[in-house]
C-alpha positions as CSV (number, residue, x, y, z in Angstrom):
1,X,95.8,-18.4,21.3
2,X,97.9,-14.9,22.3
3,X,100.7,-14.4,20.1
4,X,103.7,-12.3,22.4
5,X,105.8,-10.2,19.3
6,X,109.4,-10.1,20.0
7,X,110.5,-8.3,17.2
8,X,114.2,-8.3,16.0
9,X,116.0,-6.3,13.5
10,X,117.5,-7.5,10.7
11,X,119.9,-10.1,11.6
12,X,120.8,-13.3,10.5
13,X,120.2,-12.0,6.6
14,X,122.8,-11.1,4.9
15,X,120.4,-10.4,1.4
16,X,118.9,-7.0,0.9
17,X,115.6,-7.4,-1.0
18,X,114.9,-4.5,-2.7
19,X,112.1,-4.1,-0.8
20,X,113.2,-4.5,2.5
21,X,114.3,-1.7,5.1
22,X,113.9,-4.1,8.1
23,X,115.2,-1.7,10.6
24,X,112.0,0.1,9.5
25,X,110.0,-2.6,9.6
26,X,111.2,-3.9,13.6
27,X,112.6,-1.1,14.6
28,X,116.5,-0.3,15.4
29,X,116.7,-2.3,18.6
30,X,119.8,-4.5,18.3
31,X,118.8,-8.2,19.5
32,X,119.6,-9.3,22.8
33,X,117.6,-11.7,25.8
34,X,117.1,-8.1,27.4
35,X,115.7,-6.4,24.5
36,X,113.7,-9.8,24.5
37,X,112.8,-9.6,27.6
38,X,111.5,-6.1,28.3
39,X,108.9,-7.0,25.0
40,X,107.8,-10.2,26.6
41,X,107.3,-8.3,30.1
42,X,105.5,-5.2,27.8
43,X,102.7,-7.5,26.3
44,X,102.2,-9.6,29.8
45,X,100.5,-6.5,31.1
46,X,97.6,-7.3,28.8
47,X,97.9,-10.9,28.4
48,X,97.3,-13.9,31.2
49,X,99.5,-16.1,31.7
50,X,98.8,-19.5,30.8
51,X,99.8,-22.8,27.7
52,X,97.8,-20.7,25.3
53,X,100.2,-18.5,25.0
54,X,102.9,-18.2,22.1
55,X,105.9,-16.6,22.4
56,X,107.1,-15.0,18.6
57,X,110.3,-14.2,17.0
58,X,109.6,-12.1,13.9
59,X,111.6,-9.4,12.1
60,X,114.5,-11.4,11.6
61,X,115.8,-14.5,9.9
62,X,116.2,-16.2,12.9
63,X,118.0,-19.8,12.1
64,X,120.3,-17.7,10.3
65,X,121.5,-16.0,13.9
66,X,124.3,-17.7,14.9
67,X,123.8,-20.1,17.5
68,X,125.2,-18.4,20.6
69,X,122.5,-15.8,20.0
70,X,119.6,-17.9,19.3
71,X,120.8,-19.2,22.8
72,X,121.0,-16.1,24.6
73,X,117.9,-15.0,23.2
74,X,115.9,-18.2,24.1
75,X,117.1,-17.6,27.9
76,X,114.2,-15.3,28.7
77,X,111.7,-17.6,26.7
78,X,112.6,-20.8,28.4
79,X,112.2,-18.8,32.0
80,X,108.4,-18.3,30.5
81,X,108.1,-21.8,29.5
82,X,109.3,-23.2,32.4
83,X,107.2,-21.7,34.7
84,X,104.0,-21.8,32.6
85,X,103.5,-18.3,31.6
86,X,103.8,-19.7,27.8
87,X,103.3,-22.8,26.3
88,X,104.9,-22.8,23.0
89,X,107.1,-20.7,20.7
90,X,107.3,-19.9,17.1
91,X,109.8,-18.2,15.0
92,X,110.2,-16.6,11.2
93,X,113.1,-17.1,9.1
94,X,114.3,-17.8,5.3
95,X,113.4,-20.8,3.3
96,X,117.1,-21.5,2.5
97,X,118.2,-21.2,6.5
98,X,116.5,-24.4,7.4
99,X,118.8,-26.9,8.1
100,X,119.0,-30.5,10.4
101,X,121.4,-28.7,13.0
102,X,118.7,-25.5,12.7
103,X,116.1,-27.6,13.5
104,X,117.5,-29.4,16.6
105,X,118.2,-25.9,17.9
106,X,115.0,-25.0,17.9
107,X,113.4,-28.2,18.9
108,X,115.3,-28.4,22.2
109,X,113.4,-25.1,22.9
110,X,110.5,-25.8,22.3
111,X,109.6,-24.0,19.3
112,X,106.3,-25.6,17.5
113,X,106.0,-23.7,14.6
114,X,108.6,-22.0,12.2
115,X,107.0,-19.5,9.4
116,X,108.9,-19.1,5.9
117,X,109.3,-15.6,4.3
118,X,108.5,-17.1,1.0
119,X,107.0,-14.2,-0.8
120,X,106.7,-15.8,-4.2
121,X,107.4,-19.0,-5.6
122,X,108.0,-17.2,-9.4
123,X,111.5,-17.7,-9.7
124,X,112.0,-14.7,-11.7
125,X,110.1,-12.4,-9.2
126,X,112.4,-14.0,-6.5
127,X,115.3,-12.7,-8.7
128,X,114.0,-9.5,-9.4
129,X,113.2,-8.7,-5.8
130,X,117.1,-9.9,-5.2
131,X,115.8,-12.6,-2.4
132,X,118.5,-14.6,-3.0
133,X,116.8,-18.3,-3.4
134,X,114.6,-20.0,-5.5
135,X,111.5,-22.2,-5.3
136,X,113.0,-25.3,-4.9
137,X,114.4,-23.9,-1.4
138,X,110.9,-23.3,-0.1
139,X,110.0,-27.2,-1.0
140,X,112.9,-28.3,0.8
141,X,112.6,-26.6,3.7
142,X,108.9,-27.0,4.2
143,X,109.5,-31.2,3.4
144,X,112.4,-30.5,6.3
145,X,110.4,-28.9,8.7
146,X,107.7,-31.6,8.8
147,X,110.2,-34.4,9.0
148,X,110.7,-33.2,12.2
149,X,107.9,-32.2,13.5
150,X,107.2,-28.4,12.8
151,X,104.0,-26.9,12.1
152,X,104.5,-24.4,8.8
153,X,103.6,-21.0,8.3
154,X,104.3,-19.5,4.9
155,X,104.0,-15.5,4.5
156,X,102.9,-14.4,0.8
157,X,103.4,-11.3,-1.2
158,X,101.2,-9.7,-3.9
159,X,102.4,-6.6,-5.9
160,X,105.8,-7.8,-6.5
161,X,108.0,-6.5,-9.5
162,X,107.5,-8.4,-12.2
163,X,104.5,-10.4,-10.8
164,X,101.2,-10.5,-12.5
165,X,97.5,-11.4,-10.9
166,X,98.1,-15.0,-12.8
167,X,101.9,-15.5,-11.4
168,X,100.4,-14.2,-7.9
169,X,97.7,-17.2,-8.6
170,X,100.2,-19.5,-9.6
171,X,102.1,-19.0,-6.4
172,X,98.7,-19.6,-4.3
173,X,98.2,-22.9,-5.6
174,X,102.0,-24.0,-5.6
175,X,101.9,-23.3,-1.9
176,X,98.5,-24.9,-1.6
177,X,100.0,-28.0,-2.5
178,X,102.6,-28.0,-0.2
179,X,100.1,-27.8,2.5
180,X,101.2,-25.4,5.6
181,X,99.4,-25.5,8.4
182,X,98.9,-21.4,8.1
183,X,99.6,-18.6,5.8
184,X,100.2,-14.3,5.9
185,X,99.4,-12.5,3.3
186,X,101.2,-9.2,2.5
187,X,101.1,-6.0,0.2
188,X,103.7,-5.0,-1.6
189,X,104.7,-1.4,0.3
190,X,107.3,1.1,-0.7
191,X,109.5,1.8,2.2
192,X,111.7,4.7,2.5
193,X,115.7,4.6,2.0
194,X,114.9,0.9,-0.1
195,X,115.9,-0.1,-3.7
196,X,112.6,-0.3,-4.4
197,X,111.8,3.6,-3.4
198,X,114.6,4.0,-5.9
199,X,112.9,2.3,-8.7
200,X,109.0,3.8,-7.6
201,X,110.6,7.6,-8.0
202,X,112.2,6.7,-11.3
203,X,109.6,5.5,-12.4
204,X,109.9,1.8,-13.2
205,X,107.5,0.5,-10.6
206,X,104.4,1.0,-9.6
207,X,102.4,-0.7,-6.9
208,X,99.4,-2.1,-6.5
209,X,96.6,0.5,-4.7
210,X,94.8,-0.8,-1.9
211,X,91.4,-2.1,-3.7
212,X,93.9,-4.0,-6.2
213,X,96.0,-5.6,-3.3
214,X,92.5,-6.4,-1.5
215,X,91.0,-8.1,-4.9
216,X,94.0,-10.4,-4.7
217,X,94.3,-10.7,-1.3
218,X,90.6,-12.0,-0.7
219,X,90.7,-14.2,-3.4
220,X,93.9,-16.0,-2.1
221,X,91.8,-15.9,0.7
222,X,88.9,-18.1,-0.7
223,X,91.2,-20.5,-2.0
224,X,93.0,-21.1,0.7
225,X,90.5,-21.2,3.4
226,X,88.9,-24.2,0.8
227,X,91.3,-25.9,1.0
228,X,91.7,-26.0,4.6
229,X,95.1,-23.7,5.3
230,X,94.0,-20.7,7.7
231,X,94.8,-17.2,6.6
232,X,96.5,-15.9,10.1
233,X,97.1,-12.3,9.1
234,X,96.6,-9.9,5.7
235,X,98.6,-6.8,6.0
236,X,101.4,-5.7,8.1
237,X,101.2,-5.1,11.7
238,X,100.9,-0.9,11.8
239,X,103.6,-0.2,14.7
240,X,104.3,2.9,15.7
241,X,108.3,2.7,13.6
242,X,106.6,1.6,10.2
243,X,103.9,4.3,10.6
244,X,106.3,7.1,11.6
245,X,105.5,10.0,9.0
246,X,107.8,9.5,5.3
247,X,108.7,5.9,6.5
248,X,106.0,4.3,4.0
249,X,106.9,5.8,0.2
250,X,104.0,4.4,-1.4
251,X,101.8,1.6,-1.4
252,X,98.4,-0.3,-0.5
253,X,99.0,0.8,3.2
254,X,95.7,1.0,5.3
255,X,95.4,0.2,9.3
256,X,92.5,-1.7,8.7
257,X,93.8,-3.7,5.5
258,X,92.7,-7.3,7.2
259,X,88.8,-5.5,7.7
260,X,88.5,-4.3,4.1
261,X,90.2,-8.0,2.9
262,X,87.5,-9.7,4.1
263,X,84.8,-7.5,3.2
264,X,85.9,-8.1,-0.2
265,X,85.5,-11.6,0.1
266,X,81.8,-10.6,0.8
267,X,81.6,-8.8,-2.3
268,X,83.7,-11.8,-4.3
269,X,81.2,-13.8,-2.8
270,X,77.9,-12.4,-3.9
271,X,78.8,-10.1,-7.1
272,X,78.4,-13.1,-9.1
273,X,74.8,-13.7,-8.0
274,X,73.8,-10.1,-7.9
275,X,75.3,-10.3,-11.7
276,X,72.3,-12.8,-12.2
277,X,70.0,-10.8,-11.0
278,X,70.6,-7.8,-13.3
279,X,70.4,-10.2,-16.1
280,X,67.3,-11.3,-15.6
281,X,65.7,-7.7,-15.6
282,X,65.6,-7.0,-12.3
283,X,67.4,-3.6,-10.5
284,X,66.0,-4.7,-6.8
285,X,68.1,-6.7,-5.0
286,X,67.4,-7.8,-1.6
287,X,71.1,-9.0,0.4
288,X,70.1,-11.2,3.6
289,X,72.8,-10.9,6.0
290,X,73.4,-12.4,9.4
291,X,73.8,-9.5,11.7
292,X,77.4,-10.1,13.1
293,X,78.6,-10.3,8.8
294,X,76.9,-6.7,8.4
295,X,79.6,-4.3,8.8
296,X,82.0,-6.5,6.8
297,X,79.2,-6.7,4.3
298,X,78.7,-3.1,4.0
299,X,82.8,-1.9,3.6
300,X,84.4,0.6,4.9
301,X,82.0,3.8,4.1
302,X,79.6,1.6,2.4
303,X,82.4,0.6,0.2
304,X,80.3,-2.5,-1.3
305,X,77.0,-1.3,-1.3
306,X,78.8,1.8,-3.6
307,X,80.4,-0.7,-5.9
308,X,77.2,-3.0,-6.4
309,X,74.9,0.4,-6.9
310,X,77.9,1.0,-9.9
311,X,76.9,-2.1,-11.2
312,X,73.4,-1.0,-11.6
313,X,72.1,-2.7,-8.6
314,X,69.5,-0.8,-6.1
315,X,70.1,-2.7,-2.7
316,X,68.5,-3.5,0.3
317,X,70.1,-4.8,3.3
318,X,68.4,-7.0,5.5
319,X,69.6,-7.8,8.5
320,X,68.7,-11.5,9.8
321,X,69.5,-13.3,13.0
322,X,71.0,-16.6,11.7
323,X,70.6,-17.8,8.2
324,X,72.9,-18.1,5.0
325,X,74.4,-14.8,3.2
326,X,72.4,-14.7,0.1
327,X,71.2,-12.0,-2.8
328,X,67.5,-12.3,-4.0
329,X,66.1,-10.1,-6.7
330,X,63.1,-8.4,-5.9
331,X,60.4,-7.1,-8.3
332,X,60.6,-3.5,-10.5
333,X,58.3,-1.0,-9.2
């Protein structure tokens, strides 16, 4: 599937998290079926037309629009639709915006899937990043969404105020349980002219670096992916606005955040039996890898090979054509 981003600013939410700039984050465009559909037209260039392809409202809260815009910005959409250049739409919005009238909006154009910025489900790191609703909203509104119909998406936070690795946990398995179809997982960042970049220069909050957010990241990962929910995106999506020089304070920012997620999950994945292996008495370790996992494998500048040669280990790659990922010890010379 090709996801077409149509990126609006920050309407339809009246609450200023402390760590939002949105108009940062999407740019200062204000929302309108031509802003709408000179992005639509901008990513056609590269993508063919056809049912595969998913037309995206993110940025915004969108059901909290009001409804004469929702309309006037579904206008261009429905032209795609209608003659086959897309086959389905999606849209983001707040957990506490989903309502019966919402959803009959949306259903009578054609939107499939609706993605909740959830963040947390710690009610006191809700409060603390001022979101403005609680848990409870979040189980509502995903029960709601699948009474009629919706696929759900929920986007996740790690490196919150207040939240701890266990509370971050605790808020993977809570959404776990209510069983989206999908999930995003996001970094904390420090964006410029925030509360948040108010609090970082005084001193009372410090975020996560990137290794920490990646740890967390990749094992949300794992869990997740066990139990069947698809991890759609980690990180933000680096557009030219957020990555304009002084807009990002601080943070776990890196282009490639998704790559060095999953090569994390590698390491996750076999430190435990390379651990083994050095307990027995043995330095040599011999990693098979399947040739298309090897970069990932390796890291970013040899970022896991670096980190299991701190842990004592002398490896050996070995490249193989098909065959599981595995570590085997290999005899002391």
């Amino acid at each position: 599937m090709s996801i077409i981003p149509i990126f609006i600013p920050h309407a339809g939410c009246p609450h200023q998290c402390v760590f939002c700039n949105q108009k940062k984050i999407s740019g200062q465009k204000i929302a309108s079926a031509t802003a709408v559909r000179e992005q639509i037209t901008k990513y056609l260039q590269w993508v063919k037309p056809g049912p595969n392809n998913e037309a995206a409202f993110y940025g915004g809260s969108f059901t909290g629009l009001d409804a004469a815009l929702q309309e006037e910005l579904f206008v261009p959409v429905d032209e795609l639709l209608g003659t086959g250049v897309i086959g389905s739409v999606r849209c983001s919005t707040r957990p506490d915006y989903i309502t019966a009238e919402k959803l009959e909006l949306l259903k009578r154009h054609n939107v499939t899937t609706v993605e909740l910025g959830v963040q947390s489900l710690d009610d006191k790191v809700l409060a603390l990043a001022e979101r403005g609703h609680d848990a409870a909203s979040v189980a509502k509104a995903v029960q709601l969404l699948r009474a009629y119909g919706f696929k759900v998406g929920l986007q996740l936070m790690c490196g919150m105020p207040g939240q701890t690795a266990a509370s971050f946990f605790d808020t993977v398995a809570k959404s776990i349980a209510l069983k989206p179809d999908m999930v995003r997982l996001y970094p904390l960042l420090v964006i410029k002219d925030t509360p948040l970049e108010d609090s970082y220069k005084r001193g009372d909050f410090t975020p996560l670096t990137v290794d920490e957010a990646a740890e967390l990241c990749a094992a949300a990962w794992e869990s997740f992916t066990a139990a069947g929910i698809k991890v759609i995106r980690t990180g933000l999506q680096p557009d030219e606005e957020l990555c304009s020089p002084g807009n990002i304070v601080a943070g776990p920012f890196h282009p490639a955040f998704g790559e060095i997620v999953k090569s994390m999950v590698l390491r996750q994945k076999l430190t435990p039996e390379i651990l083994k292996i050095l307990q027995s008495g043995s330095k040599k370790v011999k990693i098979y890898v399947p040739h298309t996992l090897e970069s990932k494998l390796r890291g970013q500048k040899n970022a896991n090979i670096k980190y299991w040669q701190s842990l004592g280990a002398q490896v050996e790659v070995l490249r193989t054509d098909d065959g599981p990922l595995k570590a085997e010890g290999a005899e002391n010379e």
